[in-house]
C-alpha positions, -999 to +999 in steps of 0.1 A: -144+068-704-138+044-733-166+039-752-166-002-769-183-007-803-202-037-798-216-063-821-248-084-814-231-116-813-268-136-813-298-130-834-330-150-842-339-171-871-371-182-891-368-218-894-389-245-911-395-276-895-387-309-919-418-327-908-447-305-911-428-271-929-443-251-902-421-222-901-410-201-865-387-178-851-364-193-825-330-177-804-305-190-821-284-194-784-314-214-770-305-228-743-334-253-740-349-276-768-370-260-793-401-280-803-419-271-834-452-263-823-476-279-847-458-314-848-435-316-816-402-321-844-369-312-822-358-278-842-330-273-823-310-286-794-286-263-769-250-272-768-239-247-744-231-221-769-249-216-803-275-240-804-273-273-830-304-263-854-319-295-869-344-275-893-339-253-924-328-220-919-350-193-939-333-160-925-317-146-896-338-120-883-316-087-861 
C-alpha cells in the first residue's frame, strides 16, 4: 500500500472585523456567510472554494 503525504489544504484564521475590531476565528472554506458577532459586519462571503474574506487577517491558525 502507497502511503500519500498530505497537506492540510484549509486552516482557520483570526480576523478583525472593520466596524467594531471584534476579532474571531472563522474556516477560511466557509461555505456560508460569516457574520461578525458583536455588529452583524459580513466577514466573509463563500465562493464555492476559499471563501472572499472582507475583514483583516491577523493569523492563520493550523
Amino acid at each position: 500500500m502507497v502511503r500519500q503525504h498530505r497537506e492540510n489544504r484549509s486552516a482557520f484564521c483570526r480576523v478583525r472585523c472593520p466596524d467594531c475590531e471584534n476579532e474571531q476565528v472563522i474556516f477560511e472554506k466557509a461555505s456560508t456567510v460569516v457574520d461578525c458577532a458583536v455588529c452583524g459586519h459580513v466577514l466573509a462571503e463563500p465562493t464555492g472554494g476559499k471563501a472572499a474574506i472582507k475583514a483583516e487577517i491577523k493569523a492563520k491558525l493550523q
